[in-house]
C-alpha positions as a Markdown table, in Angstrom:
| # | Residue | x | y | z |
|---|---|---|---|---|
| 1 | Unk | 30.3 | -6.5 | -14.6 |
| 2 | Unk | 27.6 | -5.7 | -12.0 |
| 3 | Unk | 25.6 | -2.5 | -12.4 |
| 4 | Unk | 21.9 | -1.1 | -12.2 |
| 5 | Unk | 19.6 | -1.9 | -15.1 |
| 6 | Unk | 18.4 | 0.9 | -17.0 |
| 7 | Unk | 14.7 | 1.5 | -19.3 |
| 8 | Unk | 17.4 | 0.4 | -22.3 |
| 9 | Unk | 17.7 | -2.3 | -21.4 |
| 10 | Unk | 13.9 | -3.5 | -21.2 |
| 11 | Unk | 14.0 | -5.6 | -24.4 |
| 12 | Unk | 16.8 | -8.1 | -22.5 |
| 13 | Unk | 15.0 | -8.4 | -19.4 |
| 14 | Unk | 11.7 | -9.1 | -21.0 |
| 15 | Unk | 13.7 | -11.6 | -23.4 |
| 16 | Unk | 15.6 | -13.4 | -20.2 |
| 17 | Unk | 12.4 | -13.0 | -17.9 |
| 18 | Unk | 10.0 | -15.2 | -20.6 |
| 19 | Unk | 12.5 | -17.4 | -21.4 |
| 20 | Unk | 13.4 | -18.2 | -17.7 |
| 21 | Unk | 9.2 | -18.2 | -16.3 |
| 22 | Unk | 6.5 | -20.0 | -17.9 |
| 23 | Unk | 4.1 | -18.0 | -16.0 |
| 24 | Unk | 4.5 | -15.3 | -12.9 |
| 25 | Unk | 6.3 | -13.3 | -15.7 |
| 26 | Unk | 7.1 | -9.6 | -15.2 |
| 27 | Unk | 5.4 | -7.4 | -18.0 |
| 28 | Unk | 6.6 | -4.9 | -20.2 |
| 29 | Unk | 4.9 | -2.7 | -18.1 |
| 30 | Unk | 5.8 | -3.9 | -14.6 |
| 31 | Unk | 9.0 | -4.0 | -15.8 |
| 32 | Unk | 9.1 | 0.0 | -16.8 |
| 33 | Unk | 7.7 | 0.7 | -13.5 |
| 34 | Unk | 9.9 | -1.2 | -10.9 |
| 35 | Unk | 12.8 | 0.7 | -13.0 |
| 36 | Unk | 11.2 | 4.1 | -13.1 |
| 37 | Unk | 8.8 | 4.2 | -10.4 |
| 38 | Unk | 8.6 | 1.6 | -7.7 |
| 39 | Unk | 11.2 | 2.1 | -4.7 |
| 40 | Unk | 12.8 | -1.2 | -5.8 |
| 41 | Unk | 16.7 | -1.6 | -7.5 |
| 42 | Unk | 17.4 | -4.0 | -10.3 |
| 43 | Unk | 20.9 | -5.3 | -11.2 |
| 44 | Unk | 22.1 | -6.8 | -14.5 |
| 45 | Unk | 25.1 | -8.9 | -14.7 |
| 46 | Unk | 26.9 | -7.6 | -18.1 |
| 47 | Unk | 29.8 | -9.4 | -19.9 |
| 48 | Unk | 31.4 | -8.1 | -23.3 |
| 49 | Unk | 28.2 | -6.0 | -23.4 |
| 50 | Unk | 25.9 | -8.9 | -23.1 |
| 51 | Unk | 23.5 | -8.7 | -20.3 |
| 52 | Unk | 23.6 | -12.5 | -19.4 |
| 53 | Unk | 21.2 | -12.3 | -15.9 |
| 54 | Unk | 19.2 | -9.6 | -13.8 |
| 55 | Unk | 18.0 | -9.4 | -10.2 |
| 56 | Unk | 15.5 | -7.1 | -8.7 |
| 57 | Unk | 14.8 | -6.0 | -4.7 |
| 58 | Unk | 12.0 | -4.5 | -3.5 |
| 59 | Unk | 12.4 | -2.0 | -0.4 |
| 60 | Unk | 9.7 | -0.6 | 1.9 |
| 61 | Unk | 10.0 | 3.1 | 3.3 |
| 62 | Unk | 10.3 | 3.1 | 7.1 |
| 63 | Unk | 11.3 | -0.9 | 6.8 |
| 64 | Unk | 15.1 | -1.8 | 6.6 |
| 65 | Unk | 13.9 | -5.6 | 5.0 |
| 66 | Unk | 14.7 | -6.0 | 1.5 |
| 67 | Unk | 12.7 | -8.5 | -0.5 |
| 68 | Unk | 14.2 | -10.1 | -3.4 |
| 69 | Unk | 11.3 | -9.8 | -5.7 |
| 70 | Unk | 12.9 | -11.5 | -8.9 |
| 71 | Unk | 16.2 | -12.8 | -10.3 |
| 72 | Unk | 16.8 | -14.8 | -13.6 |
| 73 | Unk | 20.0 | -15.7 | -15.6 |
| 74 | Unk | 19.9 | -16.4 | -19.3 |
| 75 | Unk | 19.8 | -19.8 | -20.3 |
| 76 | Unk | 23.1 | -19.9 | -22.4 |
| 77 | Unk | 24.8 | -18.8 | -19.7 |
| 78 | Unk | 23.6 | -21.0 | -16.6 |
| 79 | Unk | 25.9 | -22.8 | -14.6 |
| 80 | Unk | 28.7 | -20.0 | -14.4 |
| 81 | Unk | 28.1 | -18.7 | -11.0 |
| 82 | Unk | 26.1 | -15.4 | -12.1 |
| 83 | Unk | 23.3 | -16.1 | -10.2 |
| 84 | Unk | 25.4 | -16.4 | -7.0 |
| 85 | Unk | 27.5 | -13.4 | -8.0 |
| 86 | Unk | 23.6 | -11.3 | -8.4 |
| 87 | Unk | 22.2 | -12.3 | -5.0 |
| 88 | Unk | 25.8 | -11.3 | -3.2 |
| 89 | Unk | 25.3 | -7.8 | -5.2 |
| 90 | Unk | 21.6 | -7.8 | -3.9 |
| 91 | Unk | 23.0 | -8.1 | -0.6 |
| 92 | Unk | 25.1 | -5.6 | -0.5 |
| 93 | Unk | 22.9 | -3.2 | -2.5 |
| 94 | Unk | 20.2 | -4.1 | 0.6 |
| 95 | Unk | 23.1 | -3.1 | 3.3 |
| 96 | Unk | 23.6 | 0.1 | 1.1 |
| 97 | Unk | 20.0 | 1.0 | 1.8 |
| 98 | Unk | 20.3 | 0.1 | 6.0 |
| 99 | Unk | 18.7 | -2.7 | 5.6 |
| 100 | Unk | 19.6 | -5.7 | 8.1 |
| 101 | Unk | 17.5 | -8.6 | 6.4 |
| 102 | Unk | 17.0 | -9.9 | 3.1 |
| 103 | Unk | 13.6 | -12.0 | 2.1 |
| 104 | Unk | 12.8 | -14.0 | -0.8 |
| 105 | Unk | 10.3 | -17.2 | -2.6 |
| 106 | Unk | 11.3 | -20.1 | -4.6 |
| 107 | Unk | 9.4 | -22.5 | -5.9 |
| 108 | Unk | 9.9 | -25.7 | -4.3 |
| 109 | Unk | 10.8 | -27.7 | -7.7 |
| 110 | Unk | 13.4 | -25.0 | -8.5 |
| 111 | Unk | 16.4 | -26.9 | -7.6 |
| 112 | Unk | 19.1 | -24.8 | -9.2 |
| 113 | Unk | 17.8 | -21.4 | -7.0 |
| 114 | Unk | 17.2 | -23.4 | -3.7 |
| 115 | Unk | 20.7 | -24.6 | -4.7 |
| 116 | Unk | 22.2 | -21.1 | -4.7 |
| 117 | Unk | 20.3 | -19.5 | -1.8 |
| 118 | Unk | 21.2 | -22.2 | 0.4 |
| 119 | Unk | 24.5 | -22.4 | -0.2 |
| 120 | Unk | 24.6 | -18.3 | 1.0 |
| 121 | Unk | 23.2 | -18.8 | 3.8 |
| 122 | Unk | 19.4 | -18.5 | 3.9 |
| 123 | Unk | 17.5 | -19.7 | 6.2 |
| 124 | Unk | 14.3 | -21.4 | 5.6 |
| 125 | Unk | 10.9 | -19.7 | 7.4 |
| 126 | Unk | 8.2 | -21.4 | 5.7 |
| 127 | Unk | 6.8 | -23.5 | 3.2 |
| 128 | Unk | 3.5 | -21.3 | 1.5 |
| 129 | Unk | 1.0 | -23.3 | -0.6 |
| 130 | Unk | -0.6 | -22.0 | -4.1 |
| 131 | Unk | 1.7 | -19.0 | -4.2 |
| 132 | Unk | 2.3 | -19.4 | -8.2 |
| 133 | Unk | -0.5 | -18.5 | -10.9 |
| 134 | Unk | 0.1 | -22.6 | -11.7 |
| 135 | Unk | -0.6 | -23.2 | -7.7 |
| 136 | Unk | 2.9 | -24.1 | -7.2 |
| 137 | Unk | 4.0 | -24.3 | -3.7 |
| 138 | Unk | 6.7 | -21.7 | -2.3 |
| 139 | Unk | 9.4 | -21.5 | -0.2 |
| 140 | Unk | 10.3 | -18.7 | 2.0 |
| 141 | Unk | 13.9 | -17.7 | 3.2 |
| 142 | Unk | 15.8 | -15.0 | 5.3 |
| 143 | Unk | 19.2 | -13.7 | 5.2 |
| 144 | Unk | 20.3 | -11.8 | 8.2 |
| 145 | Unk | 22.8 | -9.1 | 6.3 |
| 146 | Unk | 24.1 | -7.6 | 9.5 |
| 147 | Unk | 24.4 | -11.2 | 11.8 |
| 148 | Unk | 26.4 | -9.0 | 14.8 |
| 149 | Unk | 22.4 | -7.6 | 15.3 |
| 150 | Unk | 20.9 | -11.1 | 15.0 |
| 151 | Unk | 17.7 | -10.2 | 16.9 |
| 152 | Unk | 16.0 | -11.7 | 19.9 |
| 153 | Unk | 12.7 | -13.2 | 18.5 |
| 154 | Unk | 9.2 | -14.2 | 20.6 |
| 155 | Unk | 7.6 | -16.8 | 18.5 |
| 156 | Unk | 4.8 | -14.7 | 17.4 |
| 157 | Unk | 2.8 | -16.4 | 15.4 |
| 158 | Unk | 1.6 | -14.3 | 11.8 |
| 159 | Unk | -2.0 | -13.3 | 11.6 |
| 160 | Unk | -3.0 | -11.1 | 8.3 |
| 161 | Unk | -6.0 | -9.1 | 8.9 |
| 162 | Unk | -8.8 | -9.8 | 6.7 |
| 163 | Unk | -10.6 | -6.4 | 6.8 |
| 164 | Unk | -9.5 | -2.7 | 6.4 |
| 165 | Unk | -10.5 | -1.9 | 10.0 |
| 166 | Unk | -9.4 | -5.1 | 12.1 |
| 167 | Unk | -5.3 | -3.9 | 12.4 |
| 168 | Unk | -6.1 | -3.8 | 16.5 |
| 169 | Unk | -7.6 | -7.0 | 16.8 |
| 170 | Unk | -5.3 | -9.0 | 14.2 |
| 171 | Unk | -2.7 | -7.7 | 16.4 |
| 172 | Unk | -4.3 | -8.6 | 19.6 |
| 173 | Unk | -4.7 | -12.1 | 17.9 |
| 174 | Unk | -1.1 | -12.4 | 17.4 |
| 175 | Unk | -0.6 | -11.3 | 20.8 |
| 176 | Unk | -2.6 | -13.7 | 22.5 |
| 177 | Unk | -1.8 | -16.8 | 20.6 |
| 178 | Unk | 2.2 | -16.1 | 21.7 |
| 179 | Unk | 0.9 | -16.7 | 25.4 |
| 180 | Unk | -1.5 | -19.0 | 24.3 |
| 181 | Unk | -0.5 | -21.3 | 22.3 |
| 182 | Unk | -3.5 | -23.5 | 21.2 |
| 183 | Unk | -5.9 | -20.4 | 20.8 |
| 184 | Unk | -7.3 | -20.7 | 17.6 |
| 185 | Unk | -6.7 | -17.6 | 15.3 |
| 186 | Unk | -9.7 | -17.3 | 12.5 |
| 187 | Unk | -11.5 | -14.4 | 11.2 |
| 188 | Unk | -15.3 | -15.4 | 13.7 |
| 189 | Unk | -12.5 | -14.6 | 16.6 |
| 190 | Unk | -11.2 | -11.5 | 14.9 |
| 191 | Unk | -14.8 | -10.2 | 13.5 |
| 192 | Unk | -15.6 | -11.1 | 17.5 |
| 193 | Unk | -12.9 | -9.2 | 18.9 |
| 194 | Unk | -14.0 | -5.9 | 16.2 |
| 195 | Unk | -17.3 | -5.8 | 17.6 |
| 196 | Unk | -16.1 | -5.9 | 21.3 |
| 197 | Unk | -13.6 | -3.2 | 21.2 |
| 198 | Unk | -14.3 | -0.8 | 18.3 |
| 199 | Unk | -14.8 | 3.4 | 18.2 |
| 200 | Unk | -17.7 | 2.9 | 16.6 |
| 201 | Unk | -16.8 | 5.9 | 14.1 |
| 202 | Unk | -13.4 | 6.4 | 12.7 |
| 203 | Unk | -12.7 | 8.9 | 9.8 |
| 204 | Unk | -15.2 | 7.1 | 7.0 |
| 205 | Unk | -16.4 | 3.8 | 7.3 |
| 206 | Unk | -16.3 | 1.7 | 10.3 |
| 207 | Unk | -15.0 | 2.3 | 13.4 |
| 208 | Unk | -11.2 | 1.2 | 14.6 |
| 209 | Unk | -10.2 | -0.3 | 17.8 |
| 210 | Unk | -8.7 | 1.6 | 20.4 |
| 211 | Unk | -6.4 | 0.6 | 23.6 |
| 212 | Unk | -9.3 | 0.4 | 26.2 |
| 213 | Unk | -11.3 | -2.0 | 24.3 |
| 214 | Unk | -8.8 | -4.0 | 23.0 |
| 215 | Unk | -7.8 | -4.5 | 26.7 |
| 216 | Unk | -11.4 | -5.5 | 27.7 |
| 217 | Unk | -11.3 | -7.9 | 25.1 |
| 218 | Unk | -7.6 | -9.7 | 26.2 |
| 219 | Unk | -8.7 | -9.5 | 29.7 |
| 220 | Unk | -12.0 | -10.9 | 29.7 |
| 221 | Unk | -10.0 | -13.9 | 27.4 |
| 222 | Unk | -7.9 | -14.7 | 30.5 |
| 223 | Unk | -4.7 | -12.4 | 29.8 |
| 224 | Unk | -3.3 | -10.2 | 32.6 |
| 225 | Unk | -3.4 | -6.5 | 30.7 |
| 226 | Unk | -2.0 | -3.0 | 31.2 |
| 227 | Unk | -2.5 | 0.0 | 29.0 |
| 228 | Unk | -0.1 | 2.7 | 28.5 |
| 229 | Unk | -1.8 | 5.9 | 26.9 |
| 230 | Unk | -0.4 | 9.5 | 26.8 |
| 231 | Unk | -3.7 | 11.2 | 26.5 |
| 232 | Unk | -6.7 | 10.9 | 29.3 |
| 233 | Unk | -9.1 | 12.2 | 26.3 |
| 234 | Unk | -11.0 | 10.5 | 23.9 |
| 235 | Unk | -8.6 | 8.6 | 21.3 |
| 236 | Unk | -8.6 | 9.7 | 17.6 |
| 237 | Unk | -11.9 | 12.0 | 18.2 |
| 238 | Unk | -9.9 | 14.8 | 16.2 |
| 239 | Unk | -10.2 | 12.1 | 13.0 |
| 240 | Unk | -14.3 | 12.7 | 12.5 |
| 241 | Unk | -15.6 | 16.0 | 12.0 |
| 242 | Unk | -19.5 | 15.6 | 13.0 |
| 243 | Unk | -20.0 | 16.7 | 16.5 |
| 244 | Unk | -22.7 | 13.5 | 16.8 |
| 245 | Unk | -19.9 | 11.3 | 16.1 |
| 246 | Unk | -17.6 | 12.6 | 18.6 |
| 247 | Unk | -20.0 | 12.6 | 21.3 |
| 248 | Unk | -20.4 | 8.9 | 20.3 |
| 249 | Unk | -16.6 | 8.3 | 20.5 |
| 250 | Unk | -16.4 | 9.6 | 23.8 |
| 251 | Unk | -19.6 | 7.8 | 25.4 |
| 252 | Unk | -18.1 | 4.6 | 24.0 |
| 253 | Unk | -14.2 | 5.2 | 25.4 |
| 254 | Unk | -16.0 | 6.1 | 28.8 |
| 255 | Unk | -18.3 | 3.1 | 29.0 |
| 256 | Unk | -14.8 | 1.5 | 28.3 |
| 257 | Unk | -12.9 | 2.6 | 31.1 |
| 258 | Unk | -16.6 | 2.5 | 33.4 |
| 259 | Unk | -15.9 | -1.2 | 32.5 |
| 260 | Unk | -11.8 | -1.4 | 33.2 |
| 261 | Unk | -12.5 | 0.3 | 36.5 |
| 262 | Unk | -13.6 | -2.5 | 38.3 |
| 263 | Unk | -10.8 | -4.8 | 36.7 |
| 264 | Unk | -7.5 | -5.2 | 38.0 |
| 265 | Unk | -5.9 | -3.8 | 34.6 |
| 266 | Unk | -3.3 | -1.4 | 34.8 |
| 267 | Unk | -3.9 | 1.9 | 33.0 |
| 268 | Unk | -0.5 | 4.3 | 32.7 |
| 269 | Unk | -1.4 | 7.5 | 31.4 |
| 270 | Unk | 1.9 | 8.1 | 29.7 |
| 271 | Unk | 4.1 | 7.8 | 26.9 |
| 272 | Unk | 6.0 | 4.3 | 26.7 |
| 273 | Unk | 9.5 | 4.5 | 25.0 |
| 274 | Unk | 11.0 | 2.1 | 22.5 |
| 275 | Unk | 13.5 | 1.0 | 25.9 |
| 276 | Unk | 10.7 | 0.8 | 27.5 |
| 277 | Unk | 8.8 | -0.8 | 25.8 |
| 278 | Unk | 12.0 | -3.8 | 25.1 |
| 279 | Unk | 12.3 | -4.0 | 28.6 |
| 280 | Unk | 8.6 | -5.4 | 29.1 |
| 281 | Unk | 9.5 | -7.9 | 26.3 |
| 282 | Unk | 12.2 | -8.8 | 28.1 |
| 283 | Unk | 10.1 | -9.5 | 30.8 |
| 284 | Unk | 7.4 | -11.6 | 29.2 |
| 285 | Unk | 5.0 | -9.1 | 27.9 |
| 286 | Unk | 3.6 | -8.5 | 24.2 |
| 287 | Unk | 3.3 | -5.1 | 23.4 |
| 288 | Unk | 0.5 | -4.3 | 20.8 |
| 289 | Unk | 1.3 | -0.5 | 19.1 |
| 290 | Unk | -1.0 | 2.0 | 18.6 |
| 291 | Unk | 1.4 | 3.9 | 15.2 |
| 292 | Unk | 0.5 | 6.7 | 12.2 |
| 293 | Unk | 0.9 | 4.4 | 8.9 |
| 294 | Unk | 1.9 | 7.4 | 7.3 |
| 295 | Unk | 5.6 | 6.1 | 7.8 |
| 296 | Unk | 5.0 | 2.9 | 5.9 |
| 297 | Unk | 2.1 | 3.9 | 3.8 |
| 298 | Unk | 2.0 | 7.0 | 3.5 |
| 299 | Unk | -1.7 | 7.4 | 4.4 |
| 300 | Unk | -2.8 | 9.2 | 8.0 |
| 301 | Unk | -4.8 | 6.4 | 9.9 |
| 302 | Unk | -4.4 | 4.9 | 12.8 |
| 303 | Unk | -2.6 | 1.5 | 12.9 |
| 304 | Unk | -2.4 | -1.6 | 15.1 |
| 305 | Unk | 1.3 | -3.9 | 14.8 |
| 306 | Unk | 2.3 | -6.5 | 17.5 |
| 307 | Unk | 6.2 | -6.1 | 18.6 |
| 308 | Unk | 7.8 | -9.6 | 18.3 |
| 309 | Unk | 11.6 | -8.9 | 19.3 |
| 310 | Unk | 14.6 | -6.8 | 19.1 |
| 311 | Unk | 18.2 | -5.6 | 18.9 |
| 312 | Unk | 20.7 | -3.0 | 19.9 |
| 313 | Unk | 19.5 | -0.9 | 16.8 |
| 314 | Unk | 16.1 | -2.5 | 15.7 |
| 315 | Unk | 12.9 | -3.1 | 17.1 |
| 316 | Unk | 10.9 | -5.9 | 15.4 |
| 317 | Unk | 7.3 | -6.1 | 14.6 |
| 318 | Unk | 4.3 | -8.2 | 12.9 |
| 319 | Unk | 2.3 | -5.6 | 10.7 |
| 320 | Unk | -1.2 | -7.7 | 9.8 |
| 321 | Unk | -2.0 | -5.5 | 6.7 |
| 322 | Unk | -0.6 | -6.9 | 3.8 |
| 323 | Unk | -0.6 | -4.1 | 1.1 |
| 324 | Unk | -1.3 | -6.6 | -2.1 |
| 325 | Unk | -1.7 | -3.7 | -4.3 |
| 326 | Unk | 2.2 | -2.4 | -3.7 |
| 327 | Unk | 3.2 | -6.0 | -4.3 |
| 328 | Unk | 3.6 | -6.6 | -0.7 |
| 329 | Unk | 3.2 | -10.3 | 0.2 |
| 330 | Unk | 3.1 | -11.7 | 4.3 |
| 331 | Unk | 6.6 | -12.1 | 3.4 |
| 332 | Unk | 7.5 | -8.4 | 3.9 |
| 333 | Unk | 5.1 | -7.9 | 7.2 |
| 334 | Unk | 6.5 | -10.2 | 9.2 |
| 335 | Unk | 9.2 | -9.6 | 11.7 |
| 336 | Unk | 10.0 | -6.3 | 10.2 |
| 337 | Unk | 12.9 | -4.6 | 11.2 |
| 338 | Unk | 12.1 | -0.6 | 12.0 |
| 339 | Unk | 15.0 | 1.2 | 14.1 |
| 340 | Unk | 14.3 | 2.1 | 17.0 |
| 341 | Unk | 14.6 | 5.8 | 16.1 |
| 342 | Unk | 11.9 | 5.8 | 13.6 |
| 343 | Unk | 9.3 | 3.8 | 15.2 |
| 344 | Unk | 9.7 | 6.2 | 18.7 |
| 345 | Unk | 8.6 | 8.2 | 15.8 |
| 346 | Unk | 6.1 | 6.4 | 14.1 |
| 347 | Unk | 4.4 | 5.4 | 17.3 |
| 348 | Unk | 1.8 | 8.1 | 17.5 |
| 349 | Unk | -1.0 | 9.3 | 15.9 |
| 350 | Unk | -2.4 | 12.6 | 14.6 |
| 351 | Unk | -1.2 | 15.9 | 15.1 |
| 352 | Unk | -1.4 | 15.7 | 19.0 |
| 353 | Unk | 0.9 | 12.8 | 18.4 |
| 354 | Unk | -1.4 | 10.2 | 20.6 |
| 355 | Unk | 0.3 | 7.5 | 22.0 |
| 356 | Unk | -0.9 | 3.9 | 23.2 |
| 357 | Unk | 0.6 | 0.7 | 24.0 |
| 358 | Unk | -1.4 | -2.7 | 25.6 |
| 359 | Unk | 0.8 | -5.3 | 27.0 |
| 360 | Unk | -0.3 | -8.7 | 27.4 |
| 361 | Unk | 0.8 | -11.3 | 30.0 |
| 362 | Unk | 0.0 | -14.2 | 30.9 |
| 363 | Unk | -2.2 | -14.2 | 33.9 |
| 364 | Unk | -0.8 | -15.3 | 37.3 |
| 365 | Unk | -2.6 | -18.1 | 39.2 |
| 366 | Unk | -5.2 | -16.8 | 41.5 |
C-alpha cells in the first residue's frame, strides 16, 4: 500500500534513510520539516504495517517541475519492485500538483537506482561533478509526465549567477551564448556586463540591471537587439525612497537611451504577451524577462530569467538564481515549466506592474 508519510512515522524513515546513505543523510530535523513545513510530499510504501521504502518530491510555487529530492527502500526488502512502484506514485503525485516534468540525481555508482529510473523512462541531462558531501559525481535525469506537451527547446546553455544583483546579466549571458556559441560565459564577463548596464541604486544595496542597458551591452557585443518596455519613465524608481537616488536612476536610464538613440535598436514602448513573446522564439529571437520574484520567492524584487522554449500550455525558462537555502539545486532552475497564464502574470514588476522584454538576434550581415 502507497500513502503519504506522516511525523509517526519519523523513527522508520530515519532508520531506512541511515541504513540506505553513508552520508547526504536526511536528519531528524530535515526530516520533520519536509513533512510539516516544506512544500514537498513524501510517500511510504507500507505492507502488513511495515513501512518497507519512502520517497520524497520537492515542488516549487509558480513552477509545475517536480524534483525528486530522495527515495530509499529498506534493505530486507530490495529487489521486489518497491522502488519502481514509489517513483510511478511520485509521478503521478507530481501530475496531481500540474506539474509536467519530473527531475532527479543519482550517483553515478548507484547501479540499482540508475537501473530503475532508466527503465521508466528518464532521460539523461547531465553528468554534475562533486555533488555528494564524499565528492561523488551525479547524474541528472528528466521525466516528461505529460509527453502530448513535449516542449520545443532552444539549446540555451545554463549560466547561475554568482551575485545577488547580476539576475539581468546572467540572463543576457545565457542569451548570447545561444547565438553565440563559443562566447565564453564566466563571472569577469558577467561582473563586466553589471558594471555596463546597472541602475546604479536599487532598493538596498547595489544597483540591478534594467532593459536599456542590458541592450547597450548585447548590442555593442555584436547582437541585433530590440526592447519592448510598457512604461517611457524611469524603471523601478518607485523601489528607492531617497529623492537623490531617483534623480540618479533617471540620469542614468536617460544617458541610456541618449546612447540607444543613435543605434539601430528597436525600442517598443509596450507590453509584449506570452504569444507574443513565442512567436519571436519562433522566429529566432531570445527573449530575456524582466518578472516580480514574488511568484517564485515570494520576495518583491525585480528579476531577470532567459525564455528557452515552449508548448501549447507552458512557456519555459532558465532562472540563474539558484535558491541554495530552499534546497534548490541548478537542477530545479533550468528549463522550468511556468504556464503561460501565470508568467503573463508574473512578468511585471511593482505596483504599476512594469513590464520589459530584450530580444536578441543574431545580427544580419552588413
Amino acid at each position: 500500500m502507497l500513502r503519504p508519510a506522516t511525523l509517526s512515522d519519523l523513527p522508520v524513515l530515519l532508520r531506512i534513510e541511515n541504513q540506505s546513505f553513508e552520508g547526504d543523510r536526511i536528519t531528524r530535523r530535515q526530516f520533520r520539516y519536509l513533512l510539516t513545513k516544506a512544500n514537498a510530499a513524501t510517500l511510504v510504501e507500507e505492507s502488513d504495517g511495515v513501512i518497507r521504502g519512502y520517497a520524497m518530491l520537492l515542488f516549487h510555487k509558480g513552477i509545475s517541475l517536480a524534483r525528486m529530492y530522495s527515495y530509499a527502500v529498506d534493505a530486507a526488502f530490495r529487489g521486489q519492485g518497491i522502488g519502481a512502484a514509489l517513483v510511478r506514485a511520485c509521478e503521478q503525485a507530481a501530475l496531481d500538483r500540474e506539474c509536467v516534468s519530473m527531475r532527479l540525481e543519482v550517483r553515478r555508482d548507484n547501479a540499482a537506482s540508475l537501473g530503475v529510473f532508466q527503465k521508466l523512462g528518464y532521460r539523461y541531462l547531465e553528468a554534475v561533478p562533486d555533488y555528494y558531501e564524499d565528492h561523488a559525481e551525479a547524474l541528472r535525469f528528466e521525466k516528461y509526465l505529460a509527453p502530448h506537451l513535449k516542449p520545443e527547446l532552444a539549446r540555451v546553455p545554463y549560466y547561475q549567477q554568482t551575485l545577488d544583483f547580476t539576475c539581468g546579466p546572467a540572463s543576457l549571458l545565457m542569451a548570447m551564448k545561444t547565438l553565440q556559441p563559443d562566447l565564453p560565459l564566466d563571472r569577469k564577463l558577467e561582473l563586466r556586463i553589471w558594471r555596463e548596464s546597472t541602475t546604479v541604486f536599487m532598493t538596498s544595496g547595489h544597483g540591478g540591471c534594467g532593459p536599456y542597458g542590458l541592450a547597450l551591452s548585447a548590442y555593442h557585443r555584436g547582437f541585433g537587439v530590440e526592447v519592448y518596455v510598457n512604461d517611457e519613465g524611469a524603471l523601478f524608481v518607485n523601489s528607492v525612497r531617497s529623492l537623490e537616488k531617483r534623480e540618479v536612476m533617471q540620469l542614468v536610464q536617460e544617458d541610456f537611451l541618449d546612447e540607444l538613440s543613435g543605434l539601430p535598436v528597436k525600442i517598443v514602448h509596450g507590453a509584449l504577451s506570452v504569444d507574443d513573446m513565442q512567436r519571436q522564439f519562433e522566429s529566432g529571437g531570445i527573449p530575456v524577462v524582466l518578472i516580480s520574484s514574488y511568484r517564485i520567492y515570494q520576495e518583491k524584487f525585480p528579476h531577470w530569467v532567459v525564455v528557452t522554449g515552449f508548448d501549447e500550455r507552458y512557456i519555459y525558462v532558465h532562472d540563474p538564481y539558484v535558491d541554495s537555502d530552499a534546497g534548490k539545486t541548478a537542477t530545479d532552475c533550468v528549463n522550468m515549466p511556468i504556464l503561460k497564464k501565470d508568467f503573463q502574470l508574473m512578468a511585471r514588476y511593482g505596483k504599476s506592474g512594469q513590464k520589459a522584454v530584450v530580444i536578441l538576434r543574431r545580427r544580419a550581415a552588413g
